[in-house]
Structure formats: C-alpha cells, structure tokens
C-alpha positions in Angstrom: 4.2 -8.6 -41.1 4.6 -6.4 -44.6 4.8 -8.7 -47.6 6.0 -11.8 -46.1 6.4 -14.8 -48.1 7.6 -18.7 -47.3 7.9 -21.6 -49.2 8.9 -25.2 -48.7 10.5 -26.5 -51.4 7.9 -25.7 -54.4 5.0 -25.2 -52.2 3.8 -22.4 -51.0 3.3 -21.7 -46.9 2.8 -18.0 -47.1 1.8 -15.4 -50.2 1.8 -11.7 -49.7 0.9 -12.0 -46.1 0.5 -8.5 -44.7 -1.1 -7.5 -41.0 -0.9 -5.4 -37.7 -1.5 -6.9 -34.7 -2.4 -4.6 -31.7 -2.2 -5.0 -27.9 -4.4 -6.0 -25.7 -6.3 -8.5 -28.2 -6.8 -12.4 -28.4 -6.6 -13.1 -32.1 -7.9 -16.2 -33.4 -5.8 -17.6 -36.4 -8.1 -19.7 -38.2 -7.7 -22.3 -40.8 -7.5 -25.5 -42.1 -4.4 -28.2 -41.8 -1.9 -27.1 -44.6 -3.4 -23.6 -44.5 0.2 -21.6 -43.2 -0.7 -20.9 -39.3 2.1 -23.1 -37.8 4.4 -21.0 -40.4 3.3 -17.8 -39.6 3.7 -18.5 -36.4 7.1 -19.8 -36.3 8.0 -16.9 -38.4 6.6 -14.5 -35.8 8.8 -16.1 -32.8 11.6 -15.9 -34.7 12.6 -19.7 -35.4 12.4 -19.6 -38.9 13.0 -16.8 -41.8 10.4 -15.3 -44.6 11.8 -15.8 -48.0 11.1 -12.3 -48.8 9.2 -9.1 -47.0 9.4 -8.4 -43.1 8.5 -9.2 -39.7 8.7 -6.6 -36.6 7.9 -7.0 -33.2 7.2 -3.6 -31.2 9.3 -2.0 -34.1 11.7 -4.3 -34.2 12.9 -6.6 -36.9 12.3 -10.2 -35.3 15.1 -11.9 -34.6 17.6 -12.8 -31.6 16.3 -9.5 -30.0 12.7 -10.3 -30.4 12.8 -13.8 -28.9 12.6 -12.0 -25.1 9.1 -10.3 -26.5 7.2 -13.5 -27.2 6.3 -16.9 -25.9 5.4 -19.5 -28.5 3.4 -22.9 -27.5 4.0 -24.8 -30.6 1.7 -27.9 -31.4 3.8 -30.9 -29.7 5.2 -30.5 -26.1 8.9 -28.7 -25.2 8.9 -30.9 -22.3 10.9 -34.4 -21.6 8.9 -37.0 -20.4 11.3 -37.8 -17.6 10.3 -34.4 -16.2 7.9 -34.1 -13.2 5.8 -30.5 -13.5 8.3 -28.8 -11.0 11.4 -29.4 -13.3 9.5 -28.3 -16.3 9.2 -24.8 -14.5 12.5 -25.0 -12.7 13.6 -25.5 -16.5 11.4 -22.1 -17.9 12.6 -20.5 -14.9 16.1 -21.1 -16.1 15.6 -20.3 -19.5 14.0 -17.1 -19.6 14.4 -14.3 -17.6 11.2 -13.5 -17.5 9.6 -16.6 -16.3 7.2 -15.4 -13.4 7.1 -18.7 -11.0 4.4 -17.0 -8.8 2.0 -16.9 -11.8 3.0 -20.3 -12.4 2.0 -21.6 -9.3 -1.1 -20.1 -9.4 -2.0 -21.2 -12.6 -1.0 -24.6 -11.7 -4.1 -24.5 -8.8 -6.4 -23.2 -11.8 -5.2 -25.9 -13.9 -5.4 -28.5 -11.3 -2.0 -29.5 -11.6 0.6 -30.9 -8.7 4.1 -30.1 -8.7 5.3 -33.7 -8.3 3.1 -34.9 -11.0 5.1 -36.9 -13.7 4.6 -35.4 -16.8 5.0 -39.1 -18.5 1.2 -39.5 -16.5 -0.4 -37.0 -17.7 -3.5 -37.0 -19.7 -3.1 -35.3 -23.6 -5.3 -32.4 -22.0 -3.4 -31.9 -18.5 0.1 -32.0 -20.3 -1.8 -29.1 -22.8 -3.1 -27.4 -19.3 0.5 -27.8 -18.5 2.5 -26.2 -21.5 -0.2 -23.5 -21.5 1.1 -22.4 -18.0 4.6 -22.7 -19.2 3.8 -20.4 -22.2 1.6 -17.9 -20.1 3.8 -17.6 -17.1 6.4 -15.4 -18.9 6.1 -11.7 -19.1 5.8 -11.4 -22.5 4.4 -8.8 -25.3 3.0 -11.3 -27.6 2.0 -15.4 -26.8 1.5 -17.5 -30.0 -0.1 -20.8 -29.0 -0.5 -22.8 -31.9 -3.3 -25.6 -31.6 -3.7 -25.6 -27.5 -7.2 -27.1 -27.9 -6.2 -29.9 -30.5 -7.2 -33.4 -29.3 -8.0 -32.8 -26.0 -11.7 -33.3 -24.6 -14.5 -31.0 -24.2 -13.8 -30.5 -20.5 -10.5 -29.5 -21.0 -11.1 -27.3 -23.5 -12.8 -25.5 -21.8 -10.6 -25.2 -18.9 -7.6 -23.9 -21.0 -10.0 -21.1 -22.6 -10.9 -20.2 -18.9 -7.0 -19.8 -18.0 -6.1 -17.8 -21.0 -9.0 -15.3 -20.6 -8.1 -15.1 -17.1 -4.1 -15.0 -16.8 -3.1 -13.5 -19.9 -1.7 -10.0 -19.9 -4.1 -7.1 -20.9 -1.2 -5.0 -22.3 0.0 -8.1 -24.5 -1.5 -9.7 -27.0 -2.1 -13.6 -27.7 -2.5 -14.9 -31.1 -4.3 -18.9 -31.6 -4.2 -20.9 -34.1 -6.8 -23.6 -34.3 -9.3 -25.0 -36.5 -11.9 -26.0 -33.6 -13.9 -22.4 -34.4 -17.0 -23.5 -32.4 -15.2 -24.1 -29.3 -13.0 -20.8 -28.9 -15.0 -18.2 -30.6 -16.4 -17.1 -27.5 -13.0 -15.6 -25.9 -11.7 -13.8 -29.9 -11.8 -10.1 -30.1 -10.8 -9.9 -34.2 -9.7 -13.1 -36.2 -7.5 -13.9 -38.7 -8.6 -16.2 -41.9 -6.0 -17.7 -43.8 -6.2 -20.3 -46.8 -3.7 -21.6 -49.0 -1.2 -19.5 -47.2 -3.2 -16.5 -48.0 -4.8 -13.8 -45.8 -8.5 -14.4 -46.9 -10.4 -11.8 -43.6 -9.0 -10.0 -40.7 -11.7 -8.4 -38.7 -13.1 -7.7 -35.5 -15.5 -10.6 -34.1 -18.1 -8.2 -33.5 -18.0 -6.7 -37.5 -18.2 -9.3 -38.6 -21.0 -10.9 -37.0 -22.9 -6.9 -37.4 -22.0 -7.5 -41.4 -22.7 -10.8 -42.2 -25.0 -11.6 -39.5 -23.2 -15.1 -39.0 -21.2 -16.9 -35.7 -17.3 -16.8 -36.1 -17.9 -20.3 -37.2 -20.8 -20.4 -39.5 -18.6 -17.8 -41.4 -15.1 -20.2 -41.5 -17.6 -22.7 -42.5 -18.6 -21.1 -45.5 -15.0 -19.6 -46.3 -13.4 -23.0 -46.1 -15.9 -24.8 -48.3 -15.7 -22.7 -51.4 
C-alpha cells in the first residue's frame, strides 16, 4: 500500500497508510474497534476501493486480477446456515480454482470437524475453526483473516492459532487482525499498529521486544491508552 486513504462519509478509515508486506510472515494487525483493520483489509482483497493512493499485490494493482492471489476471512461467516460442512467445501471448491480439498480434509481432522455436521449446530468457535479451513485451504499468496479469534473461548483459540501456524503456506503470507494481543502474540513474526486509521508501528516482534523491553501486548497496551 503507497499513500492509501478511505473515508466513509466524513470520517476517516485510513490516512496516509503506507507499507510492504513480505512473504513468508504472519503479521498481526492490531488495533482497537473503529481503528481501520476491517478497511484495510477489505481494501487489500480487493472488495472495496482507496479514495486516493495504491494498492499492489505481487506487483499488481489489486483488482479483478488480484482476487485469485488472496483469501480473505472476514469477521461474520460466508456460509448459509442450511449448509452441512461438506457443501460449504463443495461450494469453495466451486468457487475457486485453487481450492485444495485434500488440505481441507485434513484440516477438518485437526479441527475436529465432521463432514455431515450441520453448520446451523455448530458452536461460534467450530463454525470459526470451520471458515478458517475454508480460508486456508486455497493456494493462495496472501490470507487476510480479520478477527478469527473474536468471541470464541479460550480452548478454541488456541486450536485455531495451532492450525494457522501449522497449515499455512511458508512462501505466503497471512495478515490478522484482532485486538486479543495476549492470546496471539505468540505465533507474530512483525506487527502492524494502527489507530485512528493511522499506521502508528510496524516492526518485527523480536525488535521490538529487544528495544522497548516489553510483550507485544504490554506495548498495544500502552499505545492504545495514550
């Protein structure tokens, strides 16, 4: 992103927002509610437009021909509750080419998840186990999940940090939003701060804790309170 700027009627999402992303990383995007990660997201897949300044993928301006290099897991489900889990991937499979349905399957086992399951049955934190294996089952360049940790319990927290360090794709890279920092900091290699729809730190984990000393957490605690 060079310059890249949204707003929503007269508020402002996104000022100035300028960074490179490189491959093989898991980014954390941190911040508040209201702070511009859902935005900058959405702007990164490709489903909505900057006001002004740019937005490349591999090189590319993102657009139609970008959609095919990333997998975005928004906040609420793509799924229809009359589904049962094997029409939800007989529906991904359809969708996108590069839906791997052998990586599904396998991260169904992980995730404890039955193909004849009801997705209408499902607990908040299988159905977030379960879009998570939608989102990570395609062959992507760059995964954007956006809040995959939000209101789901401890256990399955951990569960979906376990299946995203373990089945994502070391030549990709997956950017997260979430403002649970004490839970996910374990599995970041550099994070993003953002506030007010500004770019506040981009680092590597390990700088930062060298520099200031401080957890990934202790620091968004003390950014977020000023």
């Amino acid at each position: 992103m060079d310059q890249v700027n949204k707003n929503y009627g007269g508020k402002i999402a996104l000022q100035n927002v300028s960074l490179t992303v490189g491959s093989g990383r898991i980014i954390g995007l941190l911040g508040t509610n209201g702070s511009g990660k859902s935005t900058m997201m959405k702007i990164a897949a490709g489903l909505i437009q900057p006001a002004s300044g740019t937005a490349e993928i591999l090189g590319r301006p993102v657009g139609l021909e970008t959609k095919a290099l990333v997998s975005f897991m928004p906040d609420r489900p793509l799924t229809e509750s009359w589904m049962k889990v094997k029409d939800a991937l007989q529906f991904y499979e359809d969708f996108y080419t590069d839906f791997d349905p052998l990586k599904a399957e396998r991260m169904l086992q992980f995730m404890n998840l039955n193909l004849g399951d009801k997705i209408s049955t499902l607990s908040k934190g299988m159905n977030e186990r379960l879009q998570l294996t939608l989102a990570l089952s395609r062959n992507a360049s760059l995964y954007l999940l956006d809040e995959p940790i939000g209101g789901v319990d401890p256990v399955a927290r951990g569960k979906i940090l376990d299946a995203i360090v373990e089945f994502y794709n070391e030549d990709s890279s997956i950017i997260i939003s979430t403002h649970l920092v004490r839970d996910i900091e374990r599995i970041f290699d550099e994070v993003i701060f953002i506030r007010n729809g500004e770019l506040v730190l981009h680092d590597e984990v390990e700088n930062i804790r060298l520099k200031h000393g401080k957890s990934i957490d202790d620091m968004f605690k003390e950014v977020f309170a000023e």
